[in-house]
C-alpha positions as CSV (number, residue, x, y, z in Angstrom):
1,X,0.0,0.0,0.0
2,X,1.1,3.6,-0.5
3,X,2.3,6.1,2.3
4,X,-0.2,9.1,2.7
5,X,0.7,12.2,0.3
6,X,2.0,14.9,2.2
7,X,1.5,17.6,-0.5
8,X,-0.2,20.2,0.2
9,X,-3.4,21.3,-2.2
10,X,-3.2,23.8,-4.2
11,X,-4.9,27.1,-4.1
12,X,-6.2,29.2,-6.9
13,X,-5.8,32.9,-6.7
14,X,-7.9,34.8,-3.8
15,X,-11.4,35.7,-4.6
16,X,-12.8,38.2,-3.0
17,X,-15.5,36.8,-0.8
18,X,-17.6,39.9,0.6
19,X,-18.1,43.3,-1.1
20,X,-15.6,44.5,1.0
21,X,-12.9,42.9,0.1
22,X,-14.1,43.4,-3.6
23,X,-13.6,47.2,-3.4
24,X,-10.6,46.9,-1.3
25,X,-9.1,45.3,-4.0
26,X,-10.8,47.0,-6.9
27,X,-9.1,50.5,-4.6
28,X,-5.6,48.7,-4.4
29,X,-6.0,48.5,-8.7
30,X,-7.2,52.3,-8.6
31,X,-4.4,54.0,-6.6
32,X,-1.3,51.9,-8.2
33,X,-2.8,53.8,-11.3
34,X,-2.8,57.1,-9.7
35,X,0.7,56.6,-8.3
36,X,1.8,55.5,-12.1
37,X,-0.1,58.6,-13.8
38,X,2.2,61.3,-10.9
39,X,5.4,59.2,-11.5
40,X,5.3,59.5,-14.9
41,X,3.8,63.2,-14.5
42,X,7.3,63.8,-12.3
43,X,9.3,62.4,-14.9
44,X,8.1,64.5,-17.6
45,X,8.0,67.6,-16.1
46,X,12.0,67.1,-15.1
47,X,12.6,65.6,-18.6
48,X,10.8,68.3,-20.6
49,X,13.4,70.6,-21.1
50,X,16.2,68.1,-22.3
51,X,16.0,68.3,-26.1
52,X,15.5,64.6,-27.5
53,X,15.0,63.0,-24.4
54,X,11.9,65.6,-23.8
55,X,10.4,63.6,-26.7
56,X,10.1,60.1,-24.7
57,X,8.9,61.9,-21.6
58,X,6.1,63.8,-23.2
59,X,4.8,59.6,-24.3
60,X,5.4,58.6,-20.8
61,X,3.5,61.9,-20.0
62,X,1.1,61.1,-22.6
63,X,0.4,57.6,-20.8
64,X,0.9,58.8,-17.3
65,X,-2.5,61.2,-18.4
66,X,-4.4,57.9,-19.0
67,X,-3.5,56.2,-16.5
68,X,-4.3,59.3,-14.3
69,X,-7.8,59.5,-16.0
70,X,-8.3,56.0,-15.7
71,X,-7.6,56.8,-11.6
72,X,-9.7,59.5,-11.1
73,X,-12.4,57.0,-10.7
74,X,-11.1,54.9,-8.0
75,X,-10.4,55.9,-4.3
76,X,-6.6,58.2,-4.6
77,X,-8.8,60.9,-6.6
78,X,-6.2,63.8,-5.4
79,X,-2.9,61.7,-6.5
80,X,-4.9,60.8,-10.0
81,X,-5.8,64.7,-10.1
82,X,-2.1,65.7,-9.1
83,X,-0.4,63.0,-11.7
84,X,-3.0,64.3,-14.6
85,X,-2.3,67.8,-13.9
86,X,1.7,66.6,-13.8
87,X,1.7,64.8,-16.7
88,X,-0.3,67.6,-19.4
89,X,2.4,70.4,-18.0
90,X,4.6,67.8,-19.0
91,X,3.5,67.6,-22.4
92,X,2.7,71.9,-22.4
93,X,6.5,72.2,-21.0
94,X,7.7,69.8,-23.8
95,X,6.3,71.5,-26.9
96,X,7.1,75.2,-25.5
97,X,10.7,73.1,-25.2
98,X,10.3,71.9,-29.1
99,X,9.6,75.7,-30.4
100,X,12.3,77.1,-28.5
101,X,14.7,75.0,-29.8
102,X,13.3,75.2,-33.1
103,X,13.3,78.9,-33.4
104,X,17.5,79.1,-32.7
105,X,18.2,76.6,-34.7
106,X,16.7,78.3,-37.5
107,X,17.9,81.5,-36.4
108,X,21.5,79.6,-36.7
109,X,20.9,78.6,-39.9
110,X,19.7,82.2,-41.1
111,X,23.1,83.2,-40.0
112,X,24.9,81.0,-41.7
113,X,22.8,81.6,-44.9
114,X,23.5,85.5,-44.6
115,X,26.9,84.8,-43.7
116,X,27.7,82.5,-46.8
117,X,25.8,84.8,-49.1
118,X,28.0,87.7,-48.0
119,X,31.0,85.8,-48.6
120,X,30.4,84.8,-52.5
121,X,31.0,87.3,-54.9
């Protein structure tokens, strides 16, 4: 005869078993959102004015805003409202970025142009 099995059995993943714990775990879904949206809301703001880089932040500013959105109807509605607001300076700070940088580089250029045309005969 075989020995008794001393394996344990095997549980599934926890279900929520009263209303209580659904929301409670339905809230833990809602603020790890809201904590994504102002991370990636910090990190665009500090990235926005590095030229090229200030291009992958305004994405990651551009999904922290979802995300954010997506928070502001779960329980952390001031971190989703801080992340959102965060993430579209981000993406204000990052195109004001892009102009600026356009504008001298075509002011560079127009002095080379005017400096090359002055020199030919």
């Amino acid at each position: 005869m075989s020995a008794p099995s001393a394996v344990p059995p095997v549980q599934g993943p926890s279900i929520a078993h009263s209303p209580a714990e659904a929301e409670s775990a339905q809230h833990q879904q809602f603020s790890g959102l809201a904590w994504t949206g102002l991370i990636l809301g910090i990190v665009g703001v500090v990235g926005s004015p590095v030229i090229f880089i200030n291009n992958l932040t305004a994405i990651a500013a551009g999904v922290g805003a979802i995300l954010s959105l997506i928070a502001l109807f779960g329980g952390k509605k001031l971190i989703a409202t801080i992340g959102l607001v965060l993430t579209i300076a981000a993406i204000v700070f990052t195109v004001m970025a892009q102009q600026a940088a356009v504008k001298e580089i075509n002011k560079t250029f127009d002095e080379i142009t005017n400096s090359l045309n002055s020199i030919q005969p």
